[in-house]
NUKOLPA-488957 format. One record per atom (N, C-alpha, C): x, z, y. Coordinates in steps of 0.05 Angstrom, whole numbers, padded with zeros to 5 digits, always signed. Layout:
BEGIN
XZY ...
END
This chain:
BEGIN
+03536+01579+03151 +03508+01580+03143 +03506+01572+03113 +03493+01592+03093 +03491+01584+03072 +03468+01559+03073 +03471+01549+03045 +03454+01529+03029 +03435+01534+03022 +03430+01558+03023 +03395+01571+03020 +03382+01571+03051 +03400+01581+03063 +03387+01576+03093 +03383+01554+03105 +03399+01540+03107 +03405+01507+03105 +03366+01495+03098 +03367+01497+03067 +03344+01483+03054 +03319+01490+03069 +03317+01529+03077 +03298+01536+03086 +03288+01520+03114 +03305+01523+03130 +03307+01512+03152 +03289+01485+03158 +03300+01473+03135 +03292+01441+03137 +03263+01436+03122 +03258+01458+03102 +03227+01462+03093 +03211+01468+03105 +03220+01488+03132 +03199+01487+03148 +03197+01472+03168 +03217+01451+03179 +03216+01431+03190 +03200+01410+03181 +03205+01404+03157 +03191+01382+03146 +03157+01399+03142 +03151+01420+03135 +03118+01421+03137 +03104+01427+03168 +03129+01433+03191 +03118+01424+03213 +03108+01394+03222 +03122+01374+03214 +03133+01352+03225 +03099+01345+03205 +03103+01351+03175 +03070+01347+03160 +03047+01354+03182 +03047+01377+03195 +03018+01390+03203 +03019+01366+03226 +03039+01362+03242 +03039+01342+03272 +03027+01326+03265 +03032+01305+03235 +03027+01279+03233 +03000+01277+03226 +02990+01309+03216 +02959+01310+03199 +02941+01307+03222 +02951+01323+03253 +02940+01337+03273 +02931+01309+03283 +02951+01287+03285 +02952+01264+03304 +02931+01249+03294 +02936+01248+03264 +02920+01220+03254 +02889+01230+03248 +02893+01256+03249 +02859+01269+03255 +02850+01259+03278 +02859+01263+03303 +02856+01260+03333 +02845+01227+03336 +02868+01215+03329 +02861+01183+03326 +02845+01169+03302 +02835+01190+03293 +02812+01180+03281 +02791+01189+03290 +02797+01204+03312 +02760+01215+03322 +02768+01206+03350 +02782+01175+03357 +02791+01167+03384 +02766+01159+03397 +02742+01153+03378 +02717+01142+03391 +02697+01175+03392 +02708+01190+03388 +02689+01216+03401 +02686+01215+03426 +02660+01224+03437 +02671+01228+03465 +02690+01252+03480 +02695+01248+03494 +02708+01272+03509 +02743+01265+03499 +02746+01251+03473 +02781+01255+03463 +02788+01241+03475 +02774+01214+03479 +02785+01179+03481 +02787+01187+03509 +02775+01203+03529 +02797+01211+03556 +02815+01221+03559 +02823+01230+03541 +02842+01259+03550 +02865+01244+03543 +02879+01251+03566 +02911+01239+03572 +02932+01249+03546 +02951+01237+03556 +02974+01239+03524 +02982+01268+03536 +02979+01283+03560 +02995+01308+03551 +02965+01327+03553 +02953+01326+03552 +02920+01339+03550 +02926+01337+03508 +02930+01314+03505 +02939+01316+03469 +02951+01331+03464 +02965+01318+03478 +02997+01338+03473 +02988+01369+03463 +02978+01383+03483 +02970+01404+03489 +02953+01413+03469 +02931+01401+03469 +02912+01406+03450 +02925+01405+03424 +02946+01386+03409 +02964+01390+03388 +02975+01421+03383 +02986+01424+03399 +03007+01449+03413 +02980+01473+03395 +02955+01474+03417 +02933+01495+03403 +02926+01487+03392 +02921+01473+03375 +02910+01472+03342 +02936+01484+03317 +02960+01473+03327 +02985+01480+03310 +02987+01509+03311 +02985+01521+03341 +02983+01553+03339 +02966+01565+03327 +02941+01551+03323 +02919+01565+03311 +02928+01573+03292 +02930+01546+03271 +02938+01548+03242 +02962+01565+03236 +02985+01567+03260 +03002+01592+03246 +02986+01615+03250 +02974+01627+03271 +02952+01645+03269 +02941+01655+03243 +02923+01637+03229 +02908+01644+03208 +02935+01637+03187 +02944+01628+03193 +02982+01636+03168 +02986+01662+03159 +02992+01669+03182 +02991+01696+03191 +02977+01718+03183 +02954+01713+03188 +02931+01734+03172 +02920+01729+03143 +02931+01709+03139 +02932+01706+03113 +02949+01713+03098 +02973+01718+03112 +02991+01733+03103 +02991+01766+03100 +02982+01766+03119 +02975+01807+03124 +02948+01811+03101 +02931+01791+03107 +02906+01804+03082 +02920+01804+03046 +02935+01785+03046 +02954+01794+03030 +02963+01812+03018 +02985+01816+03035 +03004+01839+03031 +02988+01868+03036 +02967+01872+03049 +02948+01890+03041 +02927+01897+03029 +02920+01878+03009 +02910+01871+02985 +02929+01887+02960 +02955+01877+02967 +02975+01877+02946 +02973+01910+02942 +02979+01925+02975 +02991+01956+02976 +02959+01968+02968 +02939+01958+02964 +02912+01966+02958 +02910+01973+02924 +02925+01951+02921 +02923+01951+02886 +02944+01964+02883 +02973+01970+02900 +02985+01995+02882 +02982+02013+02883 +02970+02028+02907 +02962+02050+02918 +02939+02056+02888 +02911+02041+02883 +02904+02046+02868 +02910+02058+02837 +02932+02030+02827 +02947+02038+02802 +02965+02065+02808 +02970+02072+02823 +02991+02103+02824 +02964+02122+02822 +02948+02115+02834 +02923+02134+02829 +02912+02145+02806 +02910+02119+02798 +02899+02121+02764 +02923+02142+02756 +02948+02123+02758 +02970+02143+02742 +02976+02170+02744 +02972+02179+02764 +02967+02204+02776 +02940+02221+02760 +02920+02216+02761 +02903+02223+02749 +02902+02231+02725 +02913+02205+02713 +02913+02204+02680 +02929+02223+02678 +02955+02232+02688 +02983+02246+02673 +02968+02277+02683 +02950+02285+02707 +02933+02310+02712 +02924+02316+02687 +02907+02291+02674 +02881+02301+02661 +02900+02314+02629 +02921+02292+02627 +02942+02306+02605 +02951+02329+02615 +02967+02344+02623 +02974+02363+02642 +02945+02382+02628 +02918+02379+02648 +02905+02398+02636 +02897+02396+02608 +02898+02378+02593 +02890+02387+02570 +02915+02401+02563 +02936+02396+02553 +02959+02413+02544 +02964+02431+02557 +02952+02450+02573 +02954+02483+02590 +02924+02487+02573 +02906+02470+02574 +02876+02496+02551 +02887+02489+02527 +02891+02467+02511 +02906+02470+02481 +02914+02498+02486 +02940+02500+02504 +02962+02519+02493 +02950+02558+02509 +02927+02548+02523 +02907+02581+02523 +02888+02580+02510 +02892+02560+02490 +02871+02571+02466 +02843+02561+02475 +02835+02545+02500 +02813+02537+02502 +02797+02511+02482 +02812+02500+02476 +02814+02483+02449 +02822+02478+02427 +02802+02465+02410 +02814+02468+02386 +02839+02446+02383 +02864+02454+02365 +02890+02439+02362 +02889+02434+02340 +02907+02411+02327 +02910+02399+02297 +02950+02399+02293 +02966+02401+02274 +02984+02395+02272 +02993+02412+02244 +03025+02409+02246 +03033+02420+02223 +03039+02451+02222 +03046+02464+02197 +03037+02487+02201 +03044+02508+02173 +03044+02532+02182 +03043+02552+02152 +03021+02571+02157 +03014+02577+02136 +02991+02588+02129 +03000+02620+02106 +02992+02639+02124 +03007+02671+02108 +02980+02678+02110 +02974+02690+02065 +02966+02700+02071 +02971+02732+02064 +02948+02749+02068 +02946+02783+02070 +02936+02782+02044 +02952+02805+02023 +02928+02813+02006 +02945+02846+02008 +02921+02864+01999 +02930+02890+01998 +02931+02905+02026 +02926+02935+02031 +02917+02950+02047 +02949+02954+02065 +02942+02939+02093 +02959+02944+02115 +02949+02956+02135 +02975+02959+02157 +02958+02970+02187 +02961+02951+02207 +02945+02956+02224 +02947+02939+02247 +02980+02925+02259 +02984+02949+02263 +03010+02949+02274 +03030+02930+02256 +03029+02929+02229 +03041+02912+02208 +03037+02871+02216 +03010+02872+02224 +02992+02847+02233 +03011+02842+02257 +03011+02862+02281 +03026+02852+02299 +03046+02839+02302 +03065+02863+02287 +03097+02850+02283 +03098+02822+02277 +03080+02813+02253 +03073+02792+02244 +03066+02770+02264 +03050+02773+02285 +03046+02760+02308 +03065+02756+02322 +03075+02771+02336 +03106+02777+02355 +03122+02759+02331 +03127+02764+02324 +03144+02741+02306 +03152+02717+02310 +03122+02702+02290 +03110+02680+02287 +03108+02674+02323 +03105+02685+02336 +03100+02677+02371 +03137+02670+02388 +03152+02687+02375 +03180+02683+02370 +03186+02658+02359 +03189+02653+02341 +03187+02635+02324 +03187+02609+02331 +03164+02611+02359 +03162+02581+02367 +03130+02570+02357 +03116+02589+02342 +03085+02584+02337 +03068+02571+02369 +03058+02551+02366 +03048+02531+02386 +03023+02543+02391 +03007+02551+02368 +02976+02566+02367 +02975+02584+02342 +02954+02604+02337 +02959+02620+02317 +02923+02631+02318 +02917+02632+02295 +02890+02631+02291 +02894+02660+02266 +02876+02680+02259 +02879+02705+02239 +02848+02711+02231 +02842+02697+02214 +02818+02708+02187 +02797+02679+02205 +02810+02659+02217 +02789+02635+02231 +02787+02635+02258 +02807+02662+02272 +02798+02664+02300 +02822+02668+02314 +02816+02652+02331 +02842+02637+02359 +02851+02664+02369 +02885+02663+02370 +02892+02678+02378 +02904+02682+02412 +02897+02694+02434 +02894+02686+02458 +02911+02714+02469 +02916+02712+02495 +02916+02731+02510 +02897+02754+02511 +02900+02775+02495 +02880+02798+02504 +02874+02806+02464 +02876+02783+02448 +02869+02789+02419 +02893+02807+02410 +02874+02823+02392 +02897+02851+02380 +02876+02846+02350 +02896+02862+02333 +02894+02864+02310 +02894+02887+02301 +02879+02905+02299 +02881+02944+02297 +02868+02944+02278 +02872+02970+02275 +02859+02986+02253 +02877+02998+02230 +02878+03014+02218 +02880+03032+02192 +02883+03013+02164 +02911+03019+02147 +02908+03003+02125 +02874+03006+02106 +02863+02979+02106 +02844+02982+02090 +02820+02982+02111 +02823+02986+02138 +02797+02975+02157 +02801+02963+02178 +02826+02946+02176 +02843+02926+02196 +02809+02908+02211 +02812+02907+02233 +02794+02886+02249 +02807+02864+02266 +02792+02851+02270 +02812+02830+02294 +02778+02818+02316 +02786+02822+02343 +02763+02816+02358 +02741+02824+02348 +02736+02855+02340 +02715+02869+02333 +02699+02860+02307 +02713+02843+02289 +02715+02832+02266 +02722+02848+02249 +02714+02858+02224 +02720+02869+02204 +02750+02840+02184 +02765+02853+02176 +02781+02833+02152 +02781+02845+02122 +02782+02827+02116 +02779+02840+02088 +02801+02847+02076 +02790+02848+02046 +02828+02856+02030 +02854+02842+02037 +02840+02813+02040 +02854+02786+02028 +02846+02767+02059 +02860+02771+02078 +02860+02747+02103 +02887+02730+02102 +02879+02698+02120 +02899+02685+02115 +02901+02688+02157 +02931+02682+02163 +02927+02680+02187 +02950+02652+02187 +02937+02637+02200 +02955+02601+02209 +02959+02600+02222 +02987+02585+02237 +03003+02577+02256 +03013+02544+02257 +03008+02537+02273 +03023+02516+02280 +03048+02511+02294 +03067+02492+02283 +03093+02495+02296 +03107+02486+02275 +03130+02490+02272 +03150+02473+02256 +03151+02487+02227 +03146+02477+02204 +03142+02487+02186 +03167+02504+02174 +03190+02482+02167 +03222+02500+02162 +03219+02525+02175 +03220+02523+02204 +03225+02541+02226 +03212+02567+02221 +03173+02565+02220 +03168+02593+02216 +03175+02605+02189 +03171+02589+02163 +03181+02592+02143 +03212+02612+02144 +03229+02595+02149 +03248+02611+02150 +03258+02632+02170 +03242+02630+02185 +03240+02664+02207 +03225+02684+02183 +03200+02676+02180 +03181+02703+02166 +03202+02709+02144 +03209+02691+02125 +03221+02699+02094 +03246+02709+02094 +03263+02704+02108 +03293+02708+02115 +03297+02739+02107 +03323+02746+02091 +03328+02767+02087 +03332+02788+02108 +03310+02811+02097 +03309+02827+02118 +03294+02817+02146 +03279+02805+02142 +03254+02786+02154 +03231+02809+02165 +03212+02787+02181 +03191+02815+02188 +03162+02815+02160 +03164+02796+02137 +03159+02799+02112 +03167+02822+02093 +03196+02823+02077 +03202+02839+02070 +03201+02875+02087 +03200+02872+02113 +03196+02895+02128 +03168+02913+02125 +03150+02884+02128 +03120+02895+02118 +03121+02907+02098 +03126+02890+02071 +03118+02906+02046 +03131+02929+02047 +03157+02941+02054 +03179+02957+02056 +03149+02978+02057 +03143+02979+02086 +03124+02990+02094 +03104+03001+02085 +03092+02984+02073 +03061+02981+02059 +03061+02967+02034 +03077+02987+02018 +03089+02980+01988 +03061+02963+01974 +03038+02966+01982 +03017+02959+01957 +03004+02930+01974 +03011+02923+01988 +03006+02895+02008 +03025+02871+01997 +03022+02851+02000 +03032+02831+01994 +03032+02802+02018 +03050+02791+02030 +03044+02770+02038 +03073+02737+02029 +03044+02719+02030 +03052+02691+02017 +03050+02672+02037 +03075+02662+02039 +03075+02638+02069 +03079+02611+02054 +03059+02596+02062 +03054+02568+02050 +03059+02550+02069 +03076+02524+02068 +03076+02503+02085 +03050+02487+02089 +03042+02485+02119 +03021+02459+02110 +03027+02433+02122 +03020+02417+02108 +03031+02389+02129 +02999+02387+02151 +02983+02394+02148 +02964+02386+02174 +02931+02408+02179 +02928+02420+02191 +02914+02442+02198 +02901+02448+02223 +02877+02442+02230 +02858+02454+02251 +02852+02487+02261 +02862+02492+02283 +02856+02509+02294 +02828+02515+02314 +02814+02537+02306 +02793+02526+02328 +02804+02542+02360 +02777+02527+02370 +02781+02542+02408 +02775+02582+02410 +02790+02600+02419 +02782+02615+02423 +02752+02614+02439 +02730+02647+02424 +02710+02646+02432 +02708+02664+02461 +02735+02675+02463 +02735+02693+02482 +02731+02676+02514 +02728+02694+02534 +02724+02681+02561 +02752+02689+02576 +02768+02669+02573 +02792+02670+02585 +02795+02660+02620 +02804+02683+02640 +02801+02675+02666 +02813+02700+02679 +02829+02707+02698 +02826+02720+02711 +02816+02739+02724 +02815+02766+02730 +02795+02783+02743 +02807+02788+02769 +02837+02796+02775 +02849+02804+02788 +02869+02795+02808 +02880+02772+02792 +02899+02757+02805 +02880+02734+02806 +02892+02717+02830 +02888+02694+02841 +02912+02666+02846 +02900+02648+02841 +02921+02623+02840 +02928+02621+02864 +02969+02618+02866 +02976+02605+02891 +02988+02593+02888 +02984+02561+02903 +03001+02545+02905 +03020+02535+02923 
END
């Protein structure tokens, strides 16, 4: 038998042997009640016996209100935690469909000179390659369903006219898109190749707001399964 068991043993002996002596000298102090000062030594006895049971009784349930107190408050805190890491979860799925506006680092290309749509794209597909986190073109969020068309010289974007001169921004790692767009034989040099009288200039930014697409992003067709 260990020495931990040992001590236990004898601690609860000794706060038994406490409750007996508290029980007795209660008793014999209310020896002039009526009804005690008859009752025989094993009627005490006895009555000792149920009072001592009582008190382990309410031990007992004092122990359980406890320990389910305790599983109350963790149950709760996993709750919260649960919740909280949801509510992250959904914000970072609308950030990243464009339902909100995002801040970070970033390059900023702009357009000058008469391109085609299709030039804008490549440019997109790219920069979306690339690792671009969000991408915004002449102020407006680029989403599922946004195209960039039109004819060098009457380019639109979301039924938007652009002008000579649009800038279109990305967020994401600055080196990174930088050195995707510019890289020899890049989808930059390909453009102008293209559209000899166009020009584009990619600028690092260290910090840049995107707004929320205005479009109504949702489903028509398909349905969520989980």
């Amino acid at each position: 038998m260990t020495a931990t068991r040992i001590s236990s043993r004898l601690s609860v002996s000794a706060v038994a042997a406490l409750l007996g002596v508290l029980v007795v000298g209660q008793l014999r102090g209310q020896a002039g009640v009526p009804g005690l000062s008859a009752l025989t030594a094993t009627e005490l006895t006895q009555l000792i016996a149920n009072v001592t049971t009582g008190n382990d009784l309410l031990r007992n349930e004092i122990g359980d209100l406890t320990r389910q107190e305790a599983h109350l408050t963790e149950t709760r805190q996993r709750g919260d935690t649960t919740v909280g890491e949801l509510a992250d979860d959904l914000a970072r799925i609308r950030a990243w469909a464009g339902l909100t506006p995002v801040s970070g680092q970033g390059i900023a290309v702009t357009v000058r000179g008469p391109i085609g749509g299709d030039g804008i794209e490549e440019l997109l597909n790219e920069l979306r390659n690339a690792g671009a986190e969000a991408i915004a073109v002449d102020g407006l969020r680029v989403v599922v369903g946004t195209v960039v068309a039109g004819a060098p010289g009457s380019l639109s974007v979301e039924n938007a006219p652009l002008g000579d001169a649009f800038e279109i921004r990305a967020i994401g790692s600055p080196q990174i898109l930088t050195g995707t767009l510019t890289r020899t034989g890049g989808v930059v040099s390909l453009i102008e190749t293209t559209y000899p009288d166009a020009s584009l200039s990619v600028t690092p930014v260290e910090t840049m707001t995107l707004p929320a697409t205005l479009r109504t992003i949702g489903p028509t067709d398909a349905e969520p399964r989980l």
